[in-house]
N, C-alpha and C positions, 0 to 999 in steps of 0.2 A: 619484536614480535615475529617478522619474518623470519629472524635466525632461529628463534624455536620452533618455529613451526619445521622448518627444514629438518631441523636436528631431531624433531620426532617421530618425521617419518623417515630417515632414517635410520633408525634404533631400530633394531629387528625385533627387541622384545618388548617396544612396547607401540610396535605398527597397528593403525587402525584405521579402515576406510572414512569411519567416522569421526568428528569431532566430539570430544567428551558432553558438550552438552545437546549436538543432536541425537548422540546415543540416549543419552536420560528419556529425553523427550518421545524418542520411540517406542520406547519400553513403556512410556505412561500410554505413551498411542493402546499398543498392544495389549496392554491389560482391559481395556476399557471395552477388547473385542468379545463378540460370541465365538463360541468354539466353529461355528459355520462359516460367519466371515473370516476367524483365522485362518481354516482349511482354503477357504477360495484364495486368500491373500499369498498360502504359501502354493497355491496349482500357479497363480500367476508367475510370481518370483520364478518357479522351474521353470516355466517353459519361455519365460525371459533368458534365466541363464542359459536355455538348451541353444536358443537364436544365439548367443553372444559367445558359444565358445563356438557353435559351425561355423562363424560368420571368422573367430579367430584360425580354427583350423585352415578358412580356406584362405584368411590371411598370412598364413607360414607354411603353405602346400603341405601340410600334414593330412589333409582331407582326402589326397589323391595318392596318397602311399598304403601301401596293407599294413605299416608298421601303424600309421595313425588313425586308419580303422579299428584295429585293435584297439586304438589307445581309448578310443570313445566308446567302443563296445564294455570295457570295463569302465569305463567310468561312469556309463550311464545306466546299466543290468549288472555292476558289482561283480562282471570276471573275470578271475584273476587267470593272468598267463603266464 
């Protein structure tokens, strides 16, 4: 069971943060949402991932370079340089 497990998240096309059955299980989450609670669930998730890539920028001094200002200016307002 370990060796699959290894060998599939190793496989590049078939990686997934998720296990096949907590993916299911989420999607049932999700359907069962209102379109309100959706929107709140995904303002969370954003400003979850905005903490977690500053927090990696300033884990790889990317955060104190103007190459990796940039890089977060497009990534976060979509622009392209």
């Amino acid at each position: 069971d370990r060796n699959r497990q290894i060998r599939t998240l190793l496989s590049s096309s078939s990686f997934s943060a998720l296990p096949k059955e907590e993916e299911a299980a989420e999607k049932l989450r999700i359907e069962t949402l209102t379109k309100y609670q959706k929107e709140m669930e995904l303002r969370t998730l954003d400003s979850d991932l905005a903490r977690l890539q500053t927090l990696r920028a300033i884990n790889t001094g990317e955060l104190y370079t103007l190459r990796g200002k940039f890089k977060m200016l497009s990534r976060d307002y979509g622009m392209g340089f």
